[in-house]
C-alpha positions as CSV (number, residue, x, y, z in Angstrom):
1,X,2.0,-12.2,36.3
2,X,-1.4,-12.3,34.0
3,X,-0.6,-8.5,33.6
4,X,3.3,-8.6,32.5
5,X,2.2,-11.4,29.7
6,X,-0.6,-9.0,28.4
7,X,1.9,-6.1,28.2
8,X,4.4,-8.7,26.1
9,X,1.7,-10.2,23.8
10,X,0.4,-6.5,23.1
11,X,4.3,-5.8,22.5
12,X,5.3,-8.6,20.5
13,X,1.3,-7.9,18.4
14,X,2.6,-4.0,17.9
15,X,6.0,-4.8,16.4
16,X,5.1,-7.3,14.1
17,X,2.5,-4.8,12.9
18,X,5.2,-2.2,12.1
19,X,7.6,-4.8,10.6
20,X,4.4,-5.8,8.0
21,X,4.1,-2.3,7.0
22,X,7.7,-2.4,6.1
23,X,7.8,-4.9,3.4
24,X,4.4,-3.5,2.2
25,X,6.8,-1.4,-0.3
26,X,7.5,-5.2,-2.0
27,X,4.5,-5.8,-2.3
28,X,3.0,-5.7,-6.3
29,X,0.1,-3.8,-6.2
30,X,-2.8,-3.2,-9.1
31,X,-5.7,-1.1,-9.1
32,X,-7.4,2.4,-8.9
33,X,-5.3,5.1,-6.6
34,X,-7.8,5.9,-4.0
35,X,-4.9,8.3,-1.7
36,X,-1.7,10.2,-2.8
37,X,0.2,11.2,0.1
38,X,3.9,12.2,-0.8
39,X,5.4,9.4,-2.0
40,X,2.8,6.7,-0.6
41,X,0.0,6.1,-2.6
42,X,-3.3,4.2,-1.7
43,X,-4.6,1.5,-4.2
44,X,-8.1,0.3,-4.3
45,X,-7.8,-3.3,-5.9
46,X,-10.9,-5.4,-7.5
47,X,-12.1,-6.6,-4.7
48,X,-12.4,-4.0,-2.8
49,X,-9.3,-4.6,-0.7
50,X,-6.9,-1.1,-0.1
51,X,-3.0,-1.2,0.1
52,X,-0.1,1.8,0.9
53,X,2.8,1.4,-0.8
54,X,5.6,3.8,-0.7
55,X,7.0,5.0,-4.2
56,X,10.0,5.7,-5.7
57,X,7.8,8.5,-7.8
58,X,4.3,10.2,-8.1
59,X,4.9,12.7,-10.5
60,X,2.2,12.2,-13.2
61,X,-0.4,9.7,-11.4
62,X,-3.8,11.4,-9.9
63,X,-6.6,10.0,-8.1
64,X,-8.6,7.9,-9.9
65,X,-5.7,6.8,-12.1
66,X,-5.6,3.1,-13.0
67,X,-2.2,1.8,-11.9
68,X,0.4,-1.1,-11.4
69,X,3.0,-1.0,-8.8
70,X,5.9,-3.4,-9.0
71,X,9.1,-2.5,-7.0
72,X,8.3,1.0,-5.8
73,X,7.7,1.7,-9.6
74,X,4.3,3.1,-10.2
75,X,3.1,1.9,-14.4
76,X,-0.1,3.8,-15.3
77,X,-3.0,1.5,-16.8
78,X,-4.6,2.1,-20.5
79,X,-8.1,3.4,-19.6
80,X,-10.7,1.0,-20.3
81,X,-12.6,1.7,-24.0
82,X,-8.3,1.8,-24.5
83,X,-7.7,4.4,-27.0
């Protein structure tokens, strides 16, 4: 018995791990792109903190770039010193 409710909570803790990962793609996203993998890209944020999101479009953004993510849309930053 002990054993089946394991196996469920480990279920139940795996799915709603996937279905987070889904709506990561809503989430608005600022920072420095740490990752470029296809269309997801990994963003480094102030504090340290890094999120995936998936992308609508990479073409133009490198590592390094500072960027804002807002609906799949990825905004490049002005550099800092901003000329």
């Amino acid at each position: 018995m002990a054993k089946r409710i394991l196996v469920l909570l480990i279920a139940v803790m795996f799915t709603l791990g996937v279905v987070s990962l889904g709506f990561a793609a809503d989430v608005d996203v600022k920072g420095t792109v740490t990752k470029i993998d296809g269309k997801k890209i990994t963003v480094k944020d102030d504090k340290g903190k890094g999120t995936t999101v998936e992308v609508k479009n990479t073409t133009g953004v490198k590592v390094g770039d500072k960027v804002e993510i807002k609906g799949g849309v990825v905004k490049k930053m002005p550099a800092a010193g901003g000329y």
